[in-house]
C-alpha positions in Angstrom: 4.0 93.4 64.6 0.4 92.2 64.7 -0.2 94.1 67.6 1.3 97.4 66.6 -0.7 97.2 63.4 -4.4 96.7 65.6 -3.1 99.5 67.8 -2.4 102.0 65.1 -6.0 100.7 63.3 -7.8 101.3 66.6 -6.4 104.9 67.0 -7.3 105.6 63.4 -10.6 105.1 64.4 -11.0 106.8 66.9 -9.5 109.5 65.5 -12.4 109.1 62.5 -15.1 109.1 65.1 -14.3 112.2 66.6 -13.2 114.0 62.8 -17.2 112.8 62.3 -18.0 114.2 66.0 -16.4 117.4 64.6 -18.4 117.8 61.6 -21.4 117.3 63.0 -21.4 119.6 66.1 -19.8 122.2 63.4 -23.4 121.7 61.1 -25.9 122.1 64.3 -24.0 124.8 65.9 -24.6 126.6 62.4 -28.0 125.2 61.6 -30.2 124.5 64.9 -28.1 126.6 67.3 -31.0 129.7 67.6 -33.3 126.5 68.7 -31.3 126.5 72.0 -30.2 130.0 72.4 -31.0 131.1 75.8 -33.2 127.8 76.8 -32.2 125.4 79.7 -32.6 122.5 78.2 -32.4 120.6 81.5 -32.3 121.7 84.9 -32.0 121.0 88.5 -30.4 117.2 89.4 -30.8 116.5 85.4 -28.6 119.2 84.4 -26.1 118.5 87.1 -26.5 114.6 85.8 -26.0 115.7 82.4 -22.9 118.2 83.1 -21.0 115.2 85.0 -21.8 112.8 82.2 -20.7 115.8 79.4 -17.6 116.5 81.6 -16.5 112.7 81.6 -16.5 112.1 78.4 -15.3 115.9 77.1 -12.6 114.5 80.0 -12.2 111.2 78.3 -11.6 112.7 74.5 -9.4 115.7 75.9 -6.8 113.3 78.1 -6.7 110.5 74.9 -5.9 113.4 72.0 -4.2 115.6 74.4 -5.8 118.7 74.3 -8.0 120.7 76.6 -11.2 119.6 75.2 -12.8 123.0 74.2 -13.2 121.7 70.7 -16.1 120.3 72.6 -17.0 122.3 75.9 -18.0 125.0 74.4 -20.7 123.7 71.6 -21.5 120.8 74.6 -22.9 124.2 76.7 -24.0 125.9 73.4 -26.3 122.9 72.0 -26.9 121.3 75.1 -27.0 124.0 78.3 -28.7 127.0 75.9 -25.7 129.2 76.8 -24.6 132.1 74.9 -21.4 131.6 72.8 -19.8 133.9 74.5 -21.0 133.2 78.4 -20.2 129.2 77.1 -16.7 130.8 76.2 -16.2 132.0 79.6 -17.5 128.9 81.2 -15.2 126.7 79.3 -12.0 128.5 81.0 -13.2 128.1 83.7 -14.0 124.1 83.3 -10.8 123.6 81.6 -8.2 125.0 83.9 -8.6 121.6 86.3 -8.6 119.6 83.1 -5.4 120.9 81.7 -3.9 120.4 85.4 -5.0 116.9 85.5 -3.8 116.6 82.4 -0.6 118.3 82.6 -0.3 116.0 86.1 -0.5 113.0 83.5 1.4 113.5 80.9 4.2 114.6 83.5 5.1 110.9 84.2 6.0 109.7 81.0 8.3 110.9 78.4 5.8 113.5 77.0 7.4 116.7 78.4 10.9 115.9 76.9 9.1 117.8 73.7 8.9 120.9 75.8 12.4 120.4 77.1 14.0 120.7 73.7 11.0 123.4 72.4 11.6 125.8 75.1 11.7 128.8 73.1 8.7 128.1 70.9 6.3 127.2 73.9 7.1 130.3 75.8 6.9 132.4 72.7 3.7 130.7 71.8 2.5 130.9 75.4 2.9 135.0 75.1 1.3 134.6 72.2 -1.7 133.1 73.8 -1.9 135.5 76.7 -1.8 138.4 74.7 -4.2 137.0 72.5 -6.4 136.0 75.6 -6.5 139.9 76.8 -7.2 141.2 73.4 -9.7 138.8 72.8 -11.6 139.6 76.1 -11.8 143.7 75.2 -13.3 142.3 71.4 -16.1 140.1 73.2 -18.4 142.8 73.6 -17.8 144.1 70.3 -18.2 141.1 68.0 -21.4 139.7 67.6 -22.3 136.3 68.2 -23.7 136.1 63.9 -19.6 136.1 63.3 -18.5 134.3 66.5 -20.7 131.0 65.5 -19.7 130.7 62.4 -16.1 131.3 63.4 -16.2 128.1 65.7 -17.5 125.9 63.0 -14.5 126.7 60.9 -12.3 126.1 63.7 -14.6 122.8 64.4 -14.3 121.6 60.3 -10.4 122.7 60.3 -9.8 120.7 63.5 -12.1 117.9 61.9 -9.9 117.9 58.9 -6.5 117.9 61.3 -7.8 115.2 63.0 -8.9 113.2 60.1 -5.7 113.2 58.3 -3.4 113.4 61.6 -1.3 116.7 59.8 
């Protein structure tokens, strides 16, 4: 029992640390984003150092709370690559496609996709969902402005923060 109890105290942690994460990428992406706005921050071997280094542990948070990690790709190229919301958008598909496959590899040995099994219906309903919302999306991302997009992710970012926090 002693055991179950650290377990379930560590993972409460962690989960706190990255609710914390959360809140503070939210505040810079609202307060010091314009400061990085189009600057490479680093460049040549540095930012290739940097992106393996960002990857790993955007790699690391994704595989241990089971999600894709854009929660943190995107403000990760934002804050520290000076990309464009919306080019840092498109980037992050593009970096999270092998993730999710790794991942998806993963989680297929263990018990984890007996959940999908008996939730057929909802995850192909939801996965419409997501592809329709995907296409519509992409025709809005030259028509919303990056003042409403910013803002947007921090919500998302304190929402997710909160989720995490409270494990709902």
């Amino acid at each position: 029992m002693g055991a179950s109890w650290a377990t379930r105290r560590k993972s409460e942690t962690l989960y706190k640390i990255i609710a914390v994460l959360l809140v503070v990428i939210a505040r810079v992406l609202l307060f010091a984003h314009d400061a990085t706005v189009g600057a490479t921050l680093l460049s040549g071997t540095a930012q290739l150092v940097a992106g393996v280094i960002a990857g790993f542990v955007i790699g690391m948070i994704a595989s241990l709370l089971g999600v894709a990690g854009g929660e943190f790709l995107i403000p990760t190229l934002v804050l520290f690559f000076g990309a464009d919301i919306k080019l840092a958008g498109s980037l992050s598909l593009a970096v999270s496609l092998p993730t999710m496959l790794v991942g998806f590899a993963r989680y297929s040995r263990d018990q984890s996709f007996a959940v999908i099994r008996s939730n057929m219906t909802f995850m192909l309903l939801m996965a419409a969902g997501s592809i329709l919302g995907t296409f519509i999306g992409g025709l809005l991302l030259g028509i919303v402005p990056t003042s409403v997009l910013l803002p947007s992710l921090a919500a998302i970012l304190i929402l997710s923060a909160y989720k995490v926090w409270t494990h709902e």
